[in-house]
C-alpha atoms as one frame of an Amber mdcrd trajectory, in Angstrom:
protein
   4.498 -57.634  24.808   5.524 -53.725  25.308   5.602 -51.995  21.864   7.418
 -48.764  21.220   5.822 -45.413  20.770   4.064 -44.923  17.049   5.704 -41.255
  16.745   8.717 -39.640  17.727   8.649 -36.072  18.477  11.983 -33.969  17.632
  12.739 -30.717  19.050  16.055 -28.999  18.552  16.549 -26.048  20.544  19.547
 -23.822  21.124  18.709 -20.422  23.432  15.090 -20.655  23.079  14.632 -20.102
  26.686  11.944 -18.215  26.399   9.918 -20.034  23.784  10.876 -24.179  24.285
   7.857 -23.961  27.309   5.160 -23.299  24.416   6.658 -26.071  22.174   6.498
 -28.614  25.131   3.303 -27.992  26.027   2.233 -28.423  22.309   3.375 -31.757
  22.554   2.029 -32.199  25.690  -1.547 -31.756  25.070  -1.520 -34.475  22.174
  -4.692 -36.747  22.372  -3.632 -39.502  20.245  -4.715 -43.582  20.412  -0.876
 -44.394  19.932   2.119 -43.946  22.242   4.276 -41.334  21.514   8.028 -40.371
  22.773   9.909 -36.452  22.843  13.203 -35.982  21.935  14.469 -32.863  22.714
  17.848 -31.964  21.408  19.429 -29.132  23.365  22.625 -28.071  21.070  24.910
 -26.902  24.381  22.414 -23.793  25.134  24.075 -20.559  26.748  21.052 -19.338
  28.317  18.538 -21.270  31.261  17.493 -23.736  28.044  18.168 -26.749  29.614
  16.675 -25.554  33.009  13.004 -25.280  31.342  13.321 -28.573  29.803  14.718
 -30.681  32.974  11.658 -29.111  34.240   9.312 -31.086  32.104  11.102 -34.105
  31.681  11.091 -34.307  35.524   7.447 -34.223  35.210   6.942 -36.550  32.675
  10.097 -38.872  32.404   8.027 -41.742  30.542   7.706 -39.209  27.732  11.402
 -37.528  27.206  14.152 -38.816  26.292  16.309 -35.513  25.709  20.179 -35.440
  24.698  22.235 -32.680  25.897  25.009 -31.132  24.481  28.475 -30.107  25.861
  29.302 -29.237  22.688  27.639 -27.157  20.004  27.086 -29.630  17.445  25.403
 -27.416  14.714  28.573 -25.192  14.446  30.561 -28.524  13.205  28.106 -29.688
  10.708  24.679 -28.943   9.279  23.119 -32.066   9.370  24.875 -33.711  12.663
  21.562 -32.556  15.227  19.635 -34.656  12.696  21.608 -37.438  12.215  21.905
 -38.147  16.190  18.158 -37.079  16.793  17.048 -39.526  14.024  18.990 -42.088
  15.416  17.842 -41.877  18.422  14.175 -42.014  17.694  12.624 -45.495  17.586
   8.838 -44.463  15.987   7.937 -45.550  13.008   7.453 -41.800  12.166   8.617
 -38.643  12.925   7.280 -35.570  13.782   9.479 -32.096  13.678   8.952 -29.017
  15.798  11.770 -26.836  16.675  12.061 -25.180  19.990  10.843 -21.663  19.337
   7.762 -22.471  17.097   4.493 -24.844  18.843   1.395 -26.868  17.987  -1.875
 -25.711  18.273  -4.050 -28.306  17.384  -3.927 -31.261  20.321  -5.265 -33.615
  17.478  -2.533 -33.127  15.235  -0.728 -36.094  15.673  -3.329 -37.844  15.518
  -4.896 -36.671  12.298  -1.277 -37.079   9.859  -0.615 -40.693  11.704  -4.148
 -41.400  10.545  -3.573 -40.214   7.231   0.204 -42.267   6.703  -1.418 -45.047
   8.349  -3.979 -45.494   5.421  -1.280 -45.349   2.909   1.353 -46.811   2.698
   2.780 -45.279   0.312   2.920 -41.656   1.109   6.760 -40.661   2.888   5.122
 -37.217   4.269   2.581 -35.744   6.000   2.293 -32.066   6.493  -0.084 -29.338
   7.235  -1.130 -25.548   7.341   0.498 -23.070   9.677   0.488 -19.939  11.208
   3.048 -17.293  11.119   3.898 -14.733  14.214   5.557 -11.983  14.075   4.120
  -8.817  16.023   0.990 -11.055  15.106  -0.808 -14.132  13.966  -1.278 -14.503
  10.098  -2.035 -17.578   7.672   0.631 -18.474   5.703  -0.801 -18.978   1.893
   0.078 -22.175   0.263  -1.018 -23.272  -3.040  -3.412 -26.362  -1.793  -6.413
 -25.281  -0.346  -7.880 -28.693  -0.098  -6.113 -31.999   1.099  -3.993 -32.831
  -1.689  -1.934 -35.666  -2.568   1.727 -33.957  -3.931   4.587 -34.995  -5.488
   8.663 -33.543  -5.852   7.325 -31.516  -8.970   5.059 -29.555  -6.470   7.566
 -28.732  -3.900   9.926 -27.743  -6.674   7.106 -26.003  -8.599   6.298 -23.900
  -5.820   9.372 -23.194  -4.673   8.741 -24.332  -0.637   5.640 -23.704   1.312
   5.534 -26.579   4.036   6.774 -25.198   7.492   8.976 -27.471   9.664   6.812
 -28.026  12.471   4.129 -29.346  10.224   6.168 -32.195   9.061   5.654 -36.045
   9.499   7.794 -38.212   7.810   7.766 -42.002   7.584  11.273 -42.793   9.228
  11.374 -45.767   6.775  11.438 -43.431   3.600  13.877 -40.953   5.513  17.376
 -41.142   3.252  19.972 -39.388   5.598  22.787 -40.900   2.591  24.145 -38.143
   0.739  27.543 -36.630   2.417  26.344 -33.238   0.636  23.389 -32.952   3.405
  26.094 -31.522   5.476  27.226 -28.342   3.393  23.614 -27.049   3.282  21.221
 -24.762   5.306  17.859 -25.359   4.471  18.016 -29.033   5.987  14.483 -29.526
   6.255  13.697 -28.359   2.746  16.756 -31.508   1.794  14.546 -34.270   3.672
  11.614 -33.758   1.857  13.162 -33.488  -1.676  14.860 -37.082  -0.673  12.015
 -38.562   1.175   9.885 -37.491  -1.809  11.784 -39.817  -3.777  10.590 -42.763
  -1.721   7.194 -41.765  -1.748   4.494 -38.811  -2.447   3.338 -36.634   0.233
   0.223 -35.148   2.205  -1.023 -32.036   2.983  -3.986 -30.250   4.154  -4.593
 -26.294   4.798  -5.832 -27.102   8.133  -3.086 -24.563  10.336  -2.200 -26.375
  12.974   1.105 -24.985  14.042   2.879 -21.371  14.581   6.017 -20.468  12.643
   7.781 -17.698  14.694   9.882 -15.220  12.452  11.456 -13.491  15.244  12.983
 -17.085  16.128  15.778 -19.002  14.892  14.301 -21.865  12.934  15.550 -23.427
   9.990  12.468 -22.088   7.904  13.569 -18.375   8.878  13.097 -16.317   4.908
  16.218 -17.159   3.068  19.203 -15.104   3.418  21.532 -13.877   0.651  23.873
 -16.199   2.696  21.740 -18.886   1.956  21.209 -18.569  -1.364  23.799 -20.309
  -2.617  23.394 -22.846   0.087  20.162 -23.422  -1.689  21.327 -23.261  -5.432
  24.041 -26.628  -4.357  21.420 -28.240  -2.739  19.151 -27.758  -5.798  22.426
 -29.355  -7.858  22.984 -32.218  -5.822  19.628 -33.420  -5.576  18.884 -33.051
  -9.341  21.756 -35.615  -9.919  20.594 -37.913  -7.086  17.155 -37.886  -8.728
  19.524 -38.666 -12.575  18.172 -35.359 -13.344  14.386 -36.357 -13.153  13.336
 -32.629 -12.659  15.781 -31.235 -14.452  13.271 -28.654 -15.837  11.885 -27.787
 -12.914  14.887 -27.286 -10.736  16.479 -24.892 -13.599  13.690 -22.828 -13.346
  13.815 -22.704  -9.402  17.567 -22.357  -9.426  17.156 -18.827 -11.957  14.391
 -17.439 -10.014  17.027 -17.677  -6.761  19.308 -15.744  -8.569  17.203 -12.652
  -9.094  15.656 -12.917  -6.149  19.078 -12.691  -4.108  19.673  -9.457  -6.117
  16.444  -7.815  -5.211  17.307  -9.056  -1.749  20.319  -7.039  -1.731  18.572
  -4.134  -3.383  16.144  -4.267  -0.244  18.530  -4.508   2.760  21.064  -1.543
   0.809  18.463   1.236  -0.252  19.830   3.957   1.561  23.631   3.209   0.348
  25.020   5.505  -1.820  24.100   4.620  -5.321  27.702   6.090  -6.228  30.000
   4.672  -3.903  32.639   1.630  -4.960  31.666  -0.773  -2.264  27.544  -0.175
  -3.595  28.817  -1.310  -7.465  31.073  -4.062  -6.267  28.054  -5.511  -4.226
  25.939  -5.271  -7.085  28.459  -6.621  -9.303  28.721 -10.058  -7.370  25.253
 -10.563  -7.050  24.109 -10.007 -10.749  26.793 -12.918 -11.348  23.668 -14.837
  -9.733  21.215 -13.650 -12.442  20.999 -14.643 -15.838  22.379 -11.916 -18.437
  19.077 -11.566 -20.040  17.621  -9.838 -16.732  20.346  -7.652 -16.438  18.755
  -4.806 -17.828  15.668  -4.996 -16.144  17.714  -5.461 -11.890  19.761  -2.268
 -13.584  16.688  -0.505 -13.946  15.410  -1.639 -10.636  19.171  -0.525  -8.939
  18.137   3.491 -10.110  15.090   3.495  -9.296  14.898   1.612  -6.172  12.028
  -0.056  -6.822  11.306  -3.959  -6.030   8.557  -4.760  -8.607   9.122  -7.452
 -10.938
């Protein structure tokens, strides 16, 4: 009797031209003891996207089973590339990678399915990675030995697990809440949710690149996105019936300073006197707690970014 593949790989791309040909072939070179399937979801790309990828899947056609957009689908809703990805998939778990970061380990697969496969219990796997920007660094994480972790972790240290590391156990996935769709950090949502279901995994071991100069979901927060993040933080403290209350209201002030010293950072060399400076300044101490007023004030003359 045929079986399905054990994984299903996910790879949303939109203009990655010239970087979906590394992701693929990070796939590709999987050594696994389990069938696997690629699902690359091209979100109606402008640019010679879709070109690269017919490319592969004409090459490998048992592997791929790509959807193609007419129709940007991100621009309608957040959360609609995932929900029609994740349907599609038919492994028992997932694995993410978006199309302009890779794999670098060909035993990665592997080595989380083996992990998930012992216990039954965990909803995610995840690993180490690297990031790339003019060059290759370690990204620091607070586990430096395979550790067990739970939804106080990710909350305690405020997101450290890079997209392309991810496994989840499509059985723990909850895709439920209609609020998924009016946030940005997607990725960060699944794990919060799936972490209700069941603890996670993770080991240092880099095995994947996280490229800054892309456009992936795990690109440093925007002021934007801030208050993107701040909801999401609210709706998932009352889907947990305010479990982590604690923790999340600690998370949830530290955004709010932190999107004022990111405005202090990307307006330096505005006038310090001029209306539109003060106004700026204005709306994003509404973020911060009074009681650090003082201190971001102090920060505003000086132009300094120490906390």
């Amino acid at each position: 009797m045929k079986t399905g593949p054990l994984v299903s790989i996910i790879c949303p791309v939109y203009n990655h031209e010239k970087f979906v040909g590394k992701a693929l072939d990070g796939f590709l070179m999987q050594e696994t003891s389990f069938s696997f399937e690629i699902i690359v979801h091209d979100d109606a790309s402008t640019d010679n996207t879709v070109s690269v990828i017919k490319k592969y899947e004409k090459q490998f056609p048992h592997l791929f089973r790509n959807i193609y957009q007419n129709e940007n689908q991100l621009s309608q809703s957040i959360d609609s590339v995932t929900r029609i990805t994740f349907s599609a998939a038919r492994g028992k778990y997932i694995a993410l990678c978006e199309g302009d970061d890779y794999w670098t380990d060909p035993l990665k697969l592997q080595k989380l399915v083996d992990v998930l496969e012992k216990n039954n219990k965990l909803a995610i796997a995840a690993h180490g990675s690297y990031r790339l920007t003019d060059k290759l660094s370690l990204i620091d994480s607070p586990f430096k030995v395979d550790t067990i972790w739970s939804t106080k972790d990710i909350l305690a240290n405020n997101w450290f697990i890079m997209t392309a590391s991810l496994m989840f156990r499509r059985s723990m996935i909850d895709l439920s809440p209609d609020w998924i769709s009016e946030i940005s950090q997607l990725d960060l949502a699944l794990v919060l949710l799936a972490s209700l279901n069941g603890d996670g995994f993770y080991t240092p071991e880099p095995m994947s690149v996280y490229r800054i100069a892309g456009t992936g979901m795990m690109s440093r927060f925007a002021i934007k996105d801030s208050k993107s993040y701040i909801f999401l933080l609210s709706q998932f403290n009352r889907k947990s019936d305010y479990k982590f209350d604690k923790e999340i209201t600690t998370l949830q002030e530290k955004i709010r300073v932190d999107i004022v010293h990111q405005y202090i950072a990307q307006n330096k060399s505005i006038n310090l006197f001029s209306l539109r400076y003060w106004q700026n300044v204005i709306q994003g101490l509404k973020w911060a707690r009074i009681e650090n007023w003082p201190n971001l004030a102090k920060k505003l003359v000086k132009g300094k970014l120490s906390k």
